[in-house]
N, C-alpha and C positions, 0 to 999 in steps of 0.2 A: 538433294541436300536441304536439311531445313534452313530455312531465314531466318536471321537472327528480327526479332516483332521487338524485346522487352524494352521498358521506357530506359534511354541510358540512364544510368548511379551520378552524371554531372548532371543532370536535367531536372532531377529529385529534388526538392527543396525543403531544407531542415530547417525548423526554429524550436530553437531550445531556451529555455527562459529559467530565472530563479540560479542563478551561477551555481549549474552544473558541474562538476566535477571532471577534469583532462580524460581523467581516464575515460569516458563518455564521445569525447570530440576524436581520441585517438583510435577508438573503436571503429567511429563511423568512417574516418580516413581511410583506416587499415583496411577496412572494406570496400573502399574505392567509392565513397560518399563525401563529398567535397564542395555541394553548396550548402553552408550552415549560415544562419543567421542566429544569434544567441543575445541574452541579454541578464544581467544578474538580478534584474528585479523582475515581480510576476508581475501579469497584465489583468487590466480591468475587464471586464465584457465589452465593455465599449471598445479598447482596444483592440481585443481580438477580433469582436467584429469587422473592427476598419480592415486586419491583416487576412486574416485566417484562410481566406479564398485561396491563397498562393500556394499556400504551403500541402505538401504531403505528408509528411513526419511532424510532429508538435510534442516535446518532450520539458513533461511540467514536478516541478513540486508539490506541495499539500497547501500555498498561497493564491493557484492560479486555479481558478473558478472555471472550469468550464460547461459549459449548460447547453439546455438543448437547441437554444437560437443559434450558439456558435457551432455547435456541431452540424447542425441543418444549413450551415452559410459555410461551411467549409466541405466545399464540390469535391476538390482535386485530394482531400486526406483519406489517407489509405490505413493509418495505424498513429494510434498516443501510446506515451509510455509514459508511466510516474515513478521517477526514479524518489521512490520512498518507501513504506511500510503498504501505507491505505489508495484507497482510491474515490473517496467520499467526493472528493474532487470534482470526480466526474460525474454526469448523469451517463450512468451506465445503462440504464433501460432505453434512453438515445441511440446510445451508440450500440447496442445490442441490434437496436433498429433498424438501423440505416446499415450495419454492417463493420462496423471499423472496430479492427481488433484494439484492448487497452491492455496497457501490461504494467505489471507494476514489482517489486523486489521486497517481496515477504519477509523475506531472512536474512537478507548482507548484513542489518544493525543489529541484530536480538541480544549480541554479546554486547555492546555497549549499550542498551538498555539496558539491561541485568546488570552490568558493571556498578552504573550508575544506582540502580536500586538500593544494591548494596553499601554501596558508599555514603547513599545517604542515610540509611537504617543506620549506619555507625555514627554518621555525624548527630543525627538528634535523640539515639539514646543517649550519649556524651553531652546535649548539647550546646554542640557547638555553633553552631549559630548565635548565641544569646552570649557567649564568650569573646567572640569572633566580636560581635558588635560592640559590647565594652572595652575590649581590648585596642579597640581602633578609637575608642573616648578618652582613654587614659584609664582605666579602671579597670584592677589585678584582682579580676573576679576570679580567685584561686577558692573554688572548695566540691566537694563529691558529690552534694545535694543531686537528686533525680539526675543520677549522670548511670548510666549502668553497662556489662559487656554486650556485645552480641552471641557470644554462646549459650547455649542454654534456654533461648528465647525461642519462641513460636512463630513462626510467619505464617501467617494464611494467605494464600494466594489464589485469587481470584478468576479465572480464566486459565487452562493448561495448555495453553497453546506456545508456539514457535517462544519466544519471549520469557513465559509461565515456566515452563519445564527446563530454559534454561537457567533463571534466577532460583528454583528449585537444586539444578544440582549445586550452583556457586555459592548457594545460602549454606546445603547442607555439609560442605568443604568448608565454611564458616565456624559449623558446630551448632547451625541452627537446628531445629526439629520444625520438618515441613507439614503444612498440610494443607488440603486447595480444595476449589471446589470447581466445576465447570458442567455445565447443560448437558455435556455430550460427555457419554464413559470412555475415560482415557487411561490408559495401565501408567501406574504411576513409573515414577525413577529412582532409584536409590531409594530410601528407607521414607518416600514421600508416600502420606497416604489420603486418599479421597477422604471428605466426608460426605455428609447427605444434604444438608441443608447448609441455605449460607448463614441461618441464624445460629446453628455449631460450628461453623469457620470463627464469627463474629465474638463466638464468648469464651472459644481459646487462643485466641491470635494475639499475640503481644507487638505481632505487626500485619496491618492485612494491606495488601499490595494489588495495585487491579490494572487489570489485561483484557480489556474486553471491547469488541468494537463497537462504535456508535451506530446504533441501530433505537428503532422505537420503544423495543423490550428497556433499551440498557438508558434511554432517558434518564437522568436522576435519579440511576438505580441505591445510591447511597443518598439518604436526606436523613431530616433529624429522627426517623423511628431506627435507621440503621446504624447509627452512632450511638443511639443508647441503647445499644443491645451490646454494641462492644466493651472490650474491660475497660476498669478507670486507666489511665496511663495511655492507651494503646498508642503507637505509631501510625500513624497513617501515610498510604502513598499513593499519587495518581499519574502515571505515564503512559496514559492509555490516550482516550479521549475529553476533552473538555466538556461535551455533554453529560457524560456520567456522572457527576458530583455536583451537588447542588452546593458552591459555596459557599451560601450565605449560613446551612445548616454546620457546615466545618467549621467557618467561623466561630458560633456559636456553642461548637462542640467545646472549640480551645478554648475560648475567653471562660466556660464554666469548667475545664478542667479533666473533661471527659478525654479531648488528646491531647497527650504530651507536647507530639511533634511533627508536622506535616510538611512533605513533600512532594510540590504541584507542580509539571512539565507543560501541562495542558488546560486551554483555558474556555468557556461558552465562547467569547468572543475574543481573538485575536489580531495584532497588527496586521496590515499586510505588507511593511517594509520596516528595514530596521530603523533603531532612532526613539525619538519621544512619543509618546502616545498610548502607550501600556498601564491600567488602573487594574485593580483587583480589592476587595475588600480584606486582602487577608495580608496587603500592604502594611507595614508596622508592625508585625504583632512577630516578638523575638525567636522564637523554635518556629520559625515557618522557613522551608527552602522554596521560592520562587525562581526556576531557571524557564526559560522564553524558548519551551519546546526542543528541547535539545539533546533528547534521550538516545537518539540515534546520530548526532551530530557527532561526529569523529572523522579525523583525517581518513580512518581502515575501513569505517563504512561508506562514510561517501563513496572512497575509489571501487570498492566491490559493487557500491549501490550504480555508479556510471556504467562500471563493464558488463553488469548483469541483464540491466534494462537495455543497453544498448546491443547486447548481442541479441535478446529475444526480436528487437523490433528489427535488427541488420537479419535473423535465419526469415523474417515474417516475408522481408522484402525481397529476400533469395531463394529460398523455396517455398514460401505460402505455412510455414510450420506455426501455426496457432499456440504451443505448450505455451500453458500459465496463462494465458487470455482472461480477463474476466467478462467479455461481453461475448465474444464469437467462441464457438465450441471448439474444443483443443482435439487439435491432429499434431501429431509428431511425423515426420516426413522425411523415407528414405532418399537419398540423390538418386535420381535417372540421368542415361548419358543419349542422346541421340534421339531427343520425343520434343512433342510440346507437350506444356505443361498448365494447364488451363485452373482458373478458381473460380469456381459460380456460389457466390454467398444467396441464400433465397429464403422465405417466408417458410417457417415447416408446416408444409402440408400437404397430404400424398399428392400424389402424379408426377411430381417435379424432376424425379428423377430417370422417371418412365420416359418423359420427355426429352428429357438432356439426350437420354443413349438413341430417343429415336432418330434426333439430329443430326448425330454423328453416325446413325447407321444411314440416313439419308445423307450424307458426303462421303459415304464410303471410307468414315475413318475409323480405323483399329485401334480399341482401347488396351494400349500395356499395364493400366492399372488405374485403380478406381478407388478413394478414400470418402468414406461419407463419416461426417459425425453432425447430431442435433442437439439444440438445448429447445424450452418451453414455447422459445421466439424463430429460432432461425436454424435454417441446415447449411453445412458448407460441404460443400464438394470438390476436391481435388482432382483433376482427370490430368494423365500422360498416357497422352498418342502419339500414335505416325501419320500427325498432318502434315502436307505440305504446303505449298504456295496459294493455293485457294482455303486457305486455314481462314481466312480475315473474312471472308462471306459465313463463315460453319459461324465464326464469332457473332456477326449480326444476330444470325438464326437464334443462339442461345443467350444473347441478350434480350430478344423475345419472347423468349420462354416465361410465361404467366408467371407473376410472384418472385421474378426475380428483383431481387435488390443490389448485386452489383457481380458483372460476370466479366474478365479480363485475363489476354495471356499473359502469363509471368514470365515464359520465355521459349 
């Protein structure tokens, strides 16, 4: 009979930070995970530094920095999860490194970003903003000047991804006429259609909207030669990343009359708690919507955004199942009933696996099954055998296997 090896689920220690969502803490209960330490605001490096050692699980938002000191100072972490969109967060080529799977929730918010898009395309064709404001002065600024429908209007959208394709179909259920552009060939939706360059998105968009992640390309991919390529009036929106737009050129746009009306979720540099502290230059100026990152903020994303990231990291813990990873290569992973269940994360590069099986043929153990997958940095390997009691010496043996980065039974 085998021995039960795996570390107990009370022994495991959670810190969840940036006030995660119940549905997150109910997850990890349900699965029999019940030392959490949580806190609603994110940590600095230096704080994590002080904590990090302890912990195995670290579940962060898009506030909490982690970098490669803290990842290299945290021994006992087995898996991050970012319960949000991105993962810029992290230094992923770290933790690619070292081995520690990240996971993050692509998709739970997409519809409240689109929601939101939308809603604001209507408020600053109308705008409403600039009403809004007077109206809270005492002043019955009643008349139709630059107020216009959203049907009939053009949206160009920026990026066709998760996000892209949904404010695509909800525009086009608006009555908008879509049109996008993105690096990579994507079959459009409903009556949207591709163009070729972004400088023909720019001189028919009557709103262009951007979806694009922060990457070196996407730097202040929009400055002032890209505003003056779009129409006079246009809308503008960014609920993407704050890198991408050069505010000071937006600025500029609007104070000369090039946009109408802009709506900015994302900023270069933002708080890292709520409260006072928040400047932007596009402060004061009446058709600007300034909301403090909150495109995915909703009661319906959050609780998706808790259950999704929390199930990925509770199957990582229970069976070794990598899907959606973005550092350690994704294996998806049948249940076996009556084996051990072995994970050796190691350096890709040949022999390694040569070696593993010679280990195990030198302990006389029978491999029931065998899952390898690699990315540029690293291979991970699954094994379920029939070890038994002298399991814990085969383990030394393949913790010594050259180029290993982290080799443990799961159970």
């Amino acid at each position: 009979m085998i021995k039960e090896v795996s570390f107990p689920k009370d022994k495991i220690k959670i810190l969840l930070l940036e006030g995660l969502h119940p549905t997150a803490f109910q997850e990890f209960t349900k699965k029999g995970y019940t030392s959490i330490d949580s806190s609603k605001d994110a940590m600095t490096e230096e704080e994590l530094l002080n904590c990090i050692e302890h912990y195995h699980i670290l579940g962060i938002r898009s506030k909490t920095i982690l970098s490669a000191a803290v990842l290299e100072k945290a021994k006992k972490l087995l898996t991050v999860g970012c319960f949000c969109i991105g993962t810029n967060q992290v230094d992923l080529t770290r933790a690619t490194e070292l081995g520690i799977p990240v996971f993050n929730s692509p998709y739970s918010n997409t519809r409240s970003v689109a929601e939101l898009i939308i809603g604001n395309a209507i408020m600053l064709l109308r705008r409403i903003p600039e009403k809004n404001k007077h109206a809270h002065q005492g002043n019955w600024l009643k008349d139709a000047k630059g107020c216009y429908e959203l049907r009939g209007k053009t949206i160009g959208i920026i990026g066709y991804g998760h996000i892209g394709t949904q404010v695509s179909v909800m525009a086009e259920g608006m009555g908008l006429k879509v049109i996008y552009y993105d690096i990579e060939s994507k079959l459009p939706l409903g009556n949207a259609s591709a163009v070729d360059t972004l400088e023909e998105l720019y001189a028919k968009s009557d709103i262009v909207s951007l979806h694009v992640p922060a990457t070196p390309q996407t730097k202040n991919m929009i400055g002032e030669k890209e505003f003056s390529l779009m129409k006079d009036g246009v809308i503008f929106q960014n609920l993407s990343r704050g890198s991408v737009v050069d505010i000071d050129a937006l600025k500029k746009a609007y104070e000369h009359g090039k946009v109408a009306g802009a709506a900015i979720d994302v900023f270069p540099v933002e708080p890292k708690q709520k409260g006072p502290g928040f400047s932007s230059p596009l402060q004061g100026l009446e058709n600007i919507i300034l909301t403090p990152h909150i495109g995915g903020s909703t009661q319906e994303a959050q609780e998706n955004i808790g259950i999704e990231v929390a199930v990925k990291l509770t199957a990582f813990m229970d069976t070794g199942a990598t899907l959606g990873s973005k550092s350690v290569p994704e294996l998806s992973l049948p249940s076996q009933h009556n084996t051990r269940r072995i994970l050796h994360i190691h350096q890709n590069v040949p022999g390694v696996l040569s070696e593993i099986n010679s280990i195990l043929s030198k302990h006389e153990v029978n491999i029931l099954a065998q899952y390898l997958k690699t990315n540029e940095t690293i291979g991970y390997v699954v094994l379920d055998v029939n070890a038994s009691d002298g399991d814990l010496e085969m383990m030394e043996d393949l913790k010594q296997v050259k180029n290993t980065i982290k080799a443990r039974i799961l159970y």
